[in-house]
Backbone as a printed PyTorch tensor [residue, N CA C, xyz], in Angstrom:
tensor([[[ -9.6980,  -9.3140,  14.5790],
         [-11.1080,  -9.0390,  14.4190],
         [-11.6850,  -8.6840,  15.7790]],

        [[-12.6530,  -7.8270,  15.8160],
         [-13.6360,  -7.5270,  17.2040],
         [-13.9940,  -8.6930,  17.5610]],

        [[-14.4520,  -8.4980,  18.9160],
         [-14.8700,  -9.9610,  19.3920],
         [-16.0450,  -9.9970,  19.3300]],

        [[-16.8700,  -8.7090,  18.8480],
         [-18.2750,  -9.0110,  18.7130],
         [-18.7370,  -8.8080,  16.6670]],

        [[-17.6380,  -9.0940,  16.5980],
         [-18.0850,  -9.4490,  14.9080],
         [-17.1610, -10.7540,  14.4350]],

        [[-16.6990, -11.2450,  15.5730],
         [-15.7780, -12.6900,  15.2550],
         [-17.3210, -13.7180,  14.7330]],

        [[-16.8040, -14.6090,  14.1130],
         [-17.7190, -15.4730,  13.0990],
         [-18.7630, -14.6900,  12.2760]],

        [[-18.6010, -13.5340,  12.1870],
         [-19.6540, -13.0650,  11.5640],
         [-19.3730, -12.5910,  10.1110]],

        [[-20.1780, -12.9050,   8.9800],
         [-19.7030, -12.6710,   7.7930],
         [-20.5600, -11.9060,   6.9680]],

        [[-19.7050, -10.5640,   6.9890],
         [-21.0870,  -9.4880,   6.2530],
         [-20.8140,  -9.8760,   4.3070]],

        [[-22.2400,  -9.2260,   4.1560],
         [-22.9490,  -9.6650,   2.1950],
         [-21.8430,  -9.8340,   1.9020]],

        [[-21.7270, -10.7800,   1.5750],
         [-20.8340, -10.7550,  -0.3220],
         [-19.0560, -11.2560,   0.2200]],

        [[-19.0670, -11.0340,   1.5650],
         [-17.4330, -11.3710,   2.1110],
         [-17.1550, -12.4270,   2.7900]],

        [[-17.0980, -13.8610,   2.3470],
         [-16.0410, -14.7990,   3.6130],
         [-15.6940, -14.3710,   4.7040]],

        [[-15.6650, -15.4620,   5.7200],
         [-15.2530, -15.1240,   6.9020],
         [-13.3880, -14.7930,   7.1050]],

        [[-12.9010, -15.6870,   6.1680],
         [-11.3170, -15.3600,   6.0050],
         [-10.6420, -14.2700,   4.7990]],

        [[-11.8220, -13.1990,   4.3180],
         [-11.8940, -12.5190,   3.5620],
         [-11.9380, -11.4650,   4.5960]],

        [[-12.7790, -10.9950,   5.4720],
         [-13.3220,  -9.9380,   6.3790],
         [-11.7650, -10.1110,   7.4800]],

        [[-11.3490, -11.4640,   7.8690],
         [ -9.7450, -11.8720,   8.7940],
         [ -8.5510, -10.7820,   7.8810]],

        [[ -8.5360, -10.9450,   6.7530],
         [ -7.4660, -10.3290,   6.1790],
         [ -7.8620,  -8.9930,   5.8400]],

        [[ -9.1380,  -8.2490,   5.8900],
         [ -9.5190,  -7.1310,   6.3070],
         [ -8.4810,  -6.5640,   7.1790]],

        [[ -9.3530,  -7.0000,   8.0900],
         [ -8.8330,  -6.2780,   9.5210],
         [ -7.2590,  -6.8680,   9.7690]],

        [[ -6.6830,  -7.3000,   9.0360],
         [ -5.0910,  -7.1090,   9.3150],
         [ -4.2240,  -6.1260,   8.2510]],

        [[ -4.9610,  -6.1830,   7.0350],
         [ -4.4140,  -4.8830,   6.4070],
         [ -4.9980,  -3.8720,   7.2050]],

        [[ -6.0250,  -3.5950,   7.6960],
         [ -6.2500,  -2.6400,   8.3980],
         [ -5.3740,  -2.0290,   9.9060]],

        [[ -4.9960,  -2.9140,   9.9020],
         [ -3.9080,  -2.9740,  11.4850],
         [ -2.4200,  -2.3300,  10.7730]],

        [[ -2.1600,  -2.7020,   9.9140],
         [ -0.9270,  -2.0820,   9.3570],
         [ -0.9980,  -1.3780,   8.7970]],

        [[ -2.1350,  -0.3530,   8.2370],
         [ -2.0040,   0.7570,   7.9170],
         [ -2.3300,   1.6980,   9.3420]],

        [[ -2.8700,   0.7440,   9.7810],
         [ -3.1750,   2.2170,  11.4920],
         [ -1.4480,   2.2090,  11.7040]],

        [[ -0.8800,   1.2990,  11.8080],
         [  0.5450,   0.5270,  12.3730],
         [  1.4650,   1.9860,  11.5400]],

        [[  1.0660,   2.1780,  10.4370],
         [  1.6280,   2.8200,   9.2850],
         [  1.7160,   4.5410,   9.3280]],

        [[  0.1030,   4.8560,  10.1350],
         [ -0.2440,   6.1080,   9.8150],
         [ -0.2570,   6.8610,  11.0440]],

        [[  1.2760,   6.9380,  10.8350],
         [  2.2920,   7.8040,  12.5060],
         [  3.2660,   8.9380,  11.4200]],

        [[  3.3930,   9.8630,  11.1680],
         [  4.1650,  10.6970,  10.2640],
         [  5.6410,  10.1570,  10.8480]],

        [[  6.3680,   9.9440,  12.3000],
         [  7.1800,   9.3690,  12.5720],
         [  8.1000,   7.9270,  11.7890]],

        [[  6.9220,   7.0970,  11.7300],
         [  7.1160,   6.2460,  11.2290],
         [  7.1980,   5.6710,   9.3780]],

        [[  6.2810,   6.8660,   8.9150],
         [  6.5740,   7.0830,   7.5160],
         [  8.1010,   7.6330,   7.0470]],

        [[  8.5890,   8.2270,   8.2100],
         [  9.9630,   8.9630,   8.3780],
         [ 11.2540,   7.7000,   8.5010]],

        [[ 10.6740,   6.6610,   9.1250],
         [ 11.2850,   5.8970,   9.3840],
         [ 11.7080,   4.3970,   8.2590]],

        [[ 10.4690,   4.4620,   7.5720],
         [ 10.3700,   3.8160,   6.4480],
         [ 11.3460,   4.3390,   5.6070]],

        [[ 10.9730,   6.0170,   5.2620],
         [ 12.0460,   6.4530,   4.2870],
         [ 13.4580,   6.3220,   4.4000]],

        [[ 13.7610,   6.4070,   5.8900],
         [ 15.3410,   6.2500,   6.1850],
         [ 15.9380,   4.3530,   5.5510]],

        [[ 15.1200,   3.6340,   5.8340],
         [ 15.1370,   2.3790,   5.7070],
         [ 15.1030,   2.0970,   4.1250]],

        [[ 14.5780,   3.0020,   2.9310],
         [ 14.1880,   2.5000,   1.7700],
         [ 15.5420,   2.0000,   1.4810]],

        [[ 16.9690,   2.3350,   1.3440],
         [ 18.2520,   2.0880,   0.7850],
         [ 19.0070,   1.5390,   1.4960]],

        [[ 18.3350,   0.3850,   3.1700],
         [ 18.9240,  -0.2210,   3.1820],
         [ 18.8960,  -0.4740,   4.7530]],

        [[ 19.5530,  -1.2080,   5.6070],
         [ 19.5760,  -1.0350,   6.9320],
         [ 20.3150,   0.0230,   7.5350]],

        [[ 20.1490,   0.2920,   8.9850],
         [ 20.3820,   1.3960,  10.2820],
         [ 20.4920,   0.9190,  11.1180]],

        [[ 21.5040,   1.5520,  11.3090],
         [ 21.5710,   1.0240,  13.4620],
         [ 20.6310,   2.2940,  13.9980]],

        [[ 20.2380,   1.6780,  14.9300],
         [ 19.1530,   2.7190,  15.8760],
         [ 20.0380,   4.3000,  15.9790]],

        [[ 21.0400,   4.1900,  16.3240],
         [ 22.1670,   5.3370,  16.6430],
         [ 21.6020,   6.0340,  15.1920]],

        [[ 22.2640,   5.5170,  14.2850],
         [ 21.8620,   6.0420,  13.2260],
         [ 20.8950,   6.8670,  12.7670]],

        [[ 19.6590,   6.0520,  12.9360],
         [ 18.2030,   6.5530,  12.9800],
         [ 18.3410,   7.8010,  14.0760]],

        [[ 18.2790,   7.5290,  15.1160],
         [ 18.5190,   8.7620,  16.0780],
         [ 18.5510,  10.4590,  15.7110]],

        [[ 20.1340,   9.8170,  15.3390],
         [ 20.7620,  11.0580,  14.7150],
         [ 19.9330,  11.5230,  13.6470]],

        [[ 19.1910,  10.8110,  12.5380],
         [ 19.2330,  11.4470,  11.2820],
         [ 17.3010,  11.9210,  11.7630]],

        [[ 16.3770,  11.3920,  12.6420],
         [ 15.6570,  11.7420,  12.4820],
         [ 15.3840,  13.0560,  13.7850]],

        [[ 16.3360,  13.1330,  14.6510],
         [ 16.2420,  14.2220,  15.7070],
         [ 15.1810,  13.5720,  16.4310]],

        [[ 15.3870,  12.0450,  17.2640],
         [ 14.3390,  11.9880,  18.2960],
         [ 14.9860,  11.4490,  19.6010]],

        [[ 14.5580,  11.2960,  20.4790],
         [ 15.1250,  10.3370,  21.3740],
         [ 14.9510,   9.0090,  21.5170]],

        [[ 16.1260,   8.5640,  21.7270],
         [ 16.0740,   6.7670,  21.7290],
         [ 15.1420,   6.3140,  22.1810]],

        [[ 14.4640,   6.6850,  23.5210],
         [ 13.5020,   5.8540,  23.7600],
         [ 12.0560,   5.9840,  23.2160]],

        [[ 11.7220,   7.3030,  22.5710],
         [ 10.8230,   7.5280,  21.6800],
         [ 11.3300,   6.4270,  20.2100]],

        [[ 12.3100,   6.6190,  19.7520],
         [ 12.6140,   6.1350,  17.9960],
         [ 12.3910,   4.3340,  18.3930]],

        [[ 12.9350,   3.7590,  19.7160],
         [ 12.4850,   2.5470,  20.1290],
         [ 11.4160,   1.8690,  20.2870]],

        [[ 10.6360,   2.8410,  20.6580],
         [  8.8950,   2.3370,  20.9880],
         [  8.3640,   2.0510,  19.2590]],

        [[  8.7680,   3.2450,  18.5580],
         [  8.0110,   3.1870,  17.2560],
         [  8.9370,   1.6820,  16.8250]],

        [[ 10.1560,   1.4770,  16.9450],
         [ 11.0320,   0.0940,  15.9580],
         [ 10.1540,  -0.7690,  16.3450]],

        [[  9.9390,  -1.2950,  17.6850],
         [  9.1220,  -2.4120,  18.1150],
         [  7.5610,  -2.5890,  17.8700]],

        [[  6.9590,  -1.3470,  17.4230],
         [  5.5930,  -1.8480,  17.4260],
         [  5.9370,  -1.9320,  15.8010]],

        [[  6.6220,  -1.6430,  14.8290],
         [  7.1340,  -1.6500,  13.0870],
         [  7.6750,  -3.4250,  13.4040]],

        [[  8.1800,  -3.5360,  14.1500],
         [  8.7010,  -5.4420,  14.2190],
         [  7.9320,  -5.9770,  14.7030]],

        [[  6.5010,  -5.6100,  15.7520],
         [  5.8060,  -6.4150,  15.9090],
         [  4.8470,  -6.8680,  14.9380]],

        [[  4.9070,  -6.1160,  13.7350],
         [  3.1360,  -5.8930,  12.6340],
         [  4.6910,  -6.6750,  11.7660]],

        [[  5.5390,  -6.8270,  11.8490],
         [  6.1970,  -7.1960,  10.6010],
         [  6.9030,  -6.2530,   9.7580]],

        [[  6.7400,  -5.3970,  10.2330],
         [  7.1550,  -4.5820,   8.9270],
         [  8.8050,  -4.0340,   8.8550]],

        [[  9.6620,  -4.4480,   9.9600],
         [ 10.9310,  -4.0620,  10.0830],
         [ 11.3880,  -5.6160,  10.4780]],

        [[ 12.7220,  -5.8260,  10.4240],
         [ 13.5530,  -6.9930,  11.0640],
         [ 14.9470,  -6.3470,  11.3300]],

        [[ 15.6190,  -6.8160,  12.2780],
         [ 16.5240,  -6.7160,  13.0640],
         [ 17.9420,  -7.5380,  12.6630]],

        [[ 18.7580,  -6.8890,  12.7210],
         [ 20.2360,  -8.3700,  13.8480],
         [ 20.7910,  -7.5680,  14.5920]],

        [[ 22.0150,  -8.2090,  15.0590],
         [ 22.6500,  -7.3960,  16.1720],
         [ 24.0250,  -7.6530,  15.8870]],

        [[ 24.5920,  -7.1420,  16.0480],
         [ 26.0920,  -7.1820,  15.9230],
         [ 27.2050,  -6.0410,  16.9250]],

        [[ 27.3060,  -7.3340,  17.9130],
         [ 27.8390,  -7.0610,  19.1920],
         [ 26.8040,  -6.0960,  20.1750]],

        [[ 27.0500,  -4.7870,  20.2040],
         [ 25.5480,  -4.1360,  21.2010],
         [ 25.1610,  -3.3310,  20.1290]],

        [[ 25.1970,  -3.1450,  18.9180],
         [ 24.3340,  -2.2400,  18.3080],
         [ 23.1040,  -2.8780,  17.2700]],

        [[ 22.4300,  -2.6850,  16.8780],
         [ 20.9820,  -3.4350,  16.6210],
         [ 20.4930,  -2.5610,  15.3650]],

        [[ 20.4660,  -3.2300,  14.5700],
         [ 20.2560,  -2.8610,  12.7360],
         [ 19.1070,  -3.4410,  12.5640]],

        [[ 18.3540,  -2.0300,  11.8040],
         [ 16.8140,  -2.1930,  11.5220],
         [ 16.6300,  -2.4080,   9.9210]],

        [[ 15.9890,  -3.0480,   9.1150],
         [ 15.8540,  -3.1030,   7.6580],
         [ 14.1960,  -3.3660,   7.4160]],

        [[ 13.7680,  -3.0730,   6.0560],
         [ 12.4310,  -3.3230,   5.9630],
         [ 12.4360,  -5.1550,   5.8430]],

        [[ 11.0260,  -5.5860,   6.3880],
         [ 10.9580,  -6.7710,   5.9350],
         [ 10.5530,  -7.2510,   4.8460]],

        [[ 10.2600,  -6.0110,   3.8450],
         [  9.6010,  -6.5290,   1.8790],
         [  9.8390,  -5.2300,   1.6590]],

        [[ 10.5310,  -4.9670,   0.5000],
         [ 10.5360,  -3.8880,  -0.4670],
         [  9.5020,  -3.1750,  -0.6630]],

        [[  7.7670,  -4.1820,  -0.6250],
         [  6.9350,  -3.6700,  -1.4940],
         [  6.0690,  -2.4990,  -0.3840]],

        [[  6.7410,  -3.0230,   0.8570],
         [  6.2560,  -1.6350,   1.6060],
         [  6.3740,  -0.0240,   1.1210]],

        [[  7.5660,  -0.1940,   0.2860],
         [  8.4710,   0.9750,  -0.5590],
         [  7.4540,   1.7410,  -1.1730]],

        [[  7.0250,   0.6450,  -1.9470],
         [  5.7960,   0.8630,  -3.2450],
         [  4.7240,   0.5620,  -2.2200]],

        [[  4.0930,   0.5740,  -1.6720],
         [  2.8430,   0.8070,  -1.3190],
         [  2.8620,   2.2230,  -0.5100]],

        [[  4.0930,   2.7980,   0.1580],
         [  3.6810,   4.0860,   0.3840],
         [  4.0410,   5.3640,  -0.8120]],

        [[  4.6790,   4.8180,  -1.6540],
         [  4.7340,   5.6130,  -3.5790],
         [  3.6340,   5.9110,  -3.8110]],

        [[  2.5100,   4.7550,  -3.4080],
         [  1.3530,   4.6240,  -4.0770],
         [  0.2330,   5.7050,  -3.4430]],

        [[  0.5390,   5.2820,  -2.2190],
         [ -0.0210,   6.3670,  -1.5420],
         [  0.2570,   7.9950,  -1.4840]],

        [[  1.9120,   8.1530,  -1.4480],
         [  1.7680,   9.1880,  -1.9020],
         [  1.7510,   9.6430,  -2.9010]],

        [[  1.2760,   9.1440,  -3.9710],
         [  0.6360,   9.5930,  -5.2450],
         [ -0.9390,  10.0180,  -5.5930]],

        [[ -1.2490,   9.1200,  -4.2890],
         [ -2.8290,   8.8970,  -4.0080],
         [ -2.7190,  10.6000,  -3.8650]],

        [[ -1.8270,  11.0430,  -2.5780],
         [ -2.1550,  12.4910,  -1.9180],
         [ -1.5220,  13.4740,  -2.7310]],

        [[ -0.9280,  13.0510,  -3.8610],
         [ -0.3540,  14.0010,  -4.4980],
         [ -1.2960,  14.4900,  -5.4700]],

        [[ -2.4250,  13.4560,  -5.9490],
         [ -3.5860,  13.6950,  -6.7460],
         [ -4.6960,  14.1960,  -5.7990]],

        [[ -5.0500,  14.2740,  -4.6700],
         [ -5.7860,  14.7440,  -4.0080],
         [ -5.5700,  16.0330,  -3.5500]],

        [[ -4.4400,  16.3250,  -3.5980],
         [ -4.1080,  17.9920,  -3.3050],
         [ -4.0970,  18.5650,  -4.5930]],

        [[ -3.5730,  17.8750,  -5.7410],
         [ -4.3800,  18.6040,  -7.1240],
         [ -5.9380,  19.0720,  -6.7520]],

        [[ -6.5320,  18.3880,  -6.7580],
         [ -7.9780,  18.3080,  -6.8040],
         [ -8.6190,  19.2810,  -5.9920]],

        [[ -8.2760,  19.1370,  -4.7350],
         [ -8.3810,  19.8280,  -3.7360],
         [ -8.2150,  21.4300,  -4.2100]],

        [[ -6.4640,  21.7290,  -4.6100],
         [ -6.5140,  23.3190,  -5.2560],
         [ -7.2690,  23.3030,  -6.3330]],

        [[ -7.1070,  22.3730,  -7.5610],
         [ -8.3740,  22.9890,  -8.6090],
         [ -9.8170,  23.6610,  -8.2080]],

        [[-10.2190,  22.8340,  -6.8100],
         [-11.5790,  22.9390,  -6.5270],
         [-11.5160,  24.7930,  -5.5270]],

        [[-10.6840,  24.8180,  -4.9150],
         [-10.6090,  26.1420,  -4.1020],
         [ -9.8230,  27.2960,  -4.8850]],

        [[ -9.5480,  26.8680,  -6.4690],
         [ -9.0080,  27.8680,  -7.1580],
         [ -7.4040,  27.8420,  -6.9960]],

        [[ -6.4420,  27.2720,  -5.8410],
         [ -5.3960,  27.4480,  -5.7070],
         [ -4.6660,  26.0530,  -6.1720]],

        [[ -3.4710,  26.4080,  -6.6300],
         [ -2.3910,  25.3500,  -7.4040],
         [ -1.6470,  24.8050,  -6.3950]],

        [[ -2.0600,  23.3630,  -7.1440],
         [ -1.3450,  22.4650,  -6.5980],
         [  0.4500,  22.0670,  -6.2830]],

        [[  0.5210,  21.6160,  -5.5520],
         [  2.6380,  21.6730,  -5.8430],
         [  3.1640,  21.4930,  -7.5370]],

        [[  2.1120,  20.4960,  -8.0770],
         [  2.6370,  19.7300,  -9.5430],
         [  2.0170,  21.0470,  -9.9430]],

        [[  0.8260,  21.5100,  -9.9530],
         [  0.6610,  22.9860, -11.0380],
         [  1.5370,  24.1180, -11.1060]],

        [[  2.4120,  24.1110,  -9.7440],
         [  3.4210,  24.9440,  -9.6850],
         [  4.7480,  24.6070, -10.4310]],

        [[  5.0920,  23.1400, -10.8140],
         [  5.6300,  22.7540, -11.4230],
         [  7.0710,  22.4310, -10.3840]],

        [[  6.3880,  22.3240,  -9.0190],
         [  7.3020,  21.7860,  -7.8290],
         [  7.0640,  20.3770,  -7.7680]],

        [[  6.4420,  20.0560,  -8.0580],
         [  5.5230,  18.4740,  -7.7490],
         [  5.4650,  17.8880,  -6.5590]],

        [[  6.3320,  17.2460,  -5.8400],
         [  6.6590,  17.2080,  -4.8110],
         [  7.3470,  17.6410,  -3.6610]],

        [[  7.8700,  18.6290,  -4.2820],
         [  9.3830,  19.4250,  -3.6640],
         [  8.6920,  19.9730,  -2.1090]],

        [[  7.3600,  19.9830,  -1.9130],
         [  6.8330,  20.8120,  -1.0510],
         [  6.7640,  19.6950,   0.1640]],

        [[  6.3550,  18.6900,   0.3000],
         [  5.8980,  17.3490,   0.8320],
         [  7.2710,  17.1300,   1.2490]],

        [[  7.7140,  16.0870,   2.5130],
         [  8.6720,  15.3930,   2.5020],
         [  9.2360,  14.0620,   2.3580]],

        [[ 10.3720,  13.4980,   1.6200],
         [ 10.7520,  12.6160,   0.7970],
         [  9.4820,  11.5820,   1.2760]],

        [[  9.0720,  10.7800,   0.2050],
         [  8.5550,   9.6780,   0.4340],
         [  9.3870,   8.3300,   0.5980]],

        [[  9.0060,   7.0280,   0.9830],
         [  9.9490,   6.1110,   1.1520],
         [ 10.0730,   5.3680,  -0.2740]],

        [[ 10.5510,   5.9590,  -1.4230],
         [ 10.5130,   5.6830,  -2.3700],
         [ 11.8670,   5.9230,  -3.1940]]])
């Protein structure tokens, strides 16, 4: 929470109502890196060694590193190690399904979007998603 809205409890919300606000809010900022949506998807079927990740997403280690650690600091990845190489996995499935959800959210919003400017959507084309890349689903 800000430090100038700490104890403060706006209409209608608890003070430990407005706390869990602003921590879902931290993990979707945590979330909304296209990198890291990339990284989720690699993770949906299972753990990676960093090497791994590397290779499959074309970045450099010390870039694909910065993003693992701030994903393990919010929780959202866990680790082991086995001997020097270091395996990343999600820490809840339902991360899976909450970015499904979302991209369903944007898959209905780009409908909408072409209905409204006259032009078809991926699903009106009868691509649906084919245009977008894989979700972590």
């Amino acid at each position: 929470m800000r430090n100038n809205e700490k104890d403060q409890e706006a209409p209608g919300f608890p003070a430990d109502e407005l706390r869990f606000f602003e921590l879902q809010a931290d993990i979707c900022q945590t979330l909304a890196n296209a990198k890291r949506l990339q990284i989720l998807n690699l993770l949906k079927n299972g753990e990676m060694s960093v090497g791994a990740m590397v290779a499959a997403l074309d970045i450099a280690k010390p870039n694909l590193s910065q993003h693992l650690a701030v994903m393990r600091q919010k929780g959202i990845l866990l680790t082991r190690r086995e001997g020097t190489t270091i395996y990343y996995r999600l820490a809840t499935p339902h991360i899976v399904q909450a970015c499904k959800i979302m991209r369903q959210v944007l898959l209905e919003a780009l409908a909408v979007r072409g209905s409204l400017t006259g032009e078809t959507s991926p699903a009106e084309d009868g691509a649906e998603a084919e245009h977008l890349p894989s979700s972590p689903g």
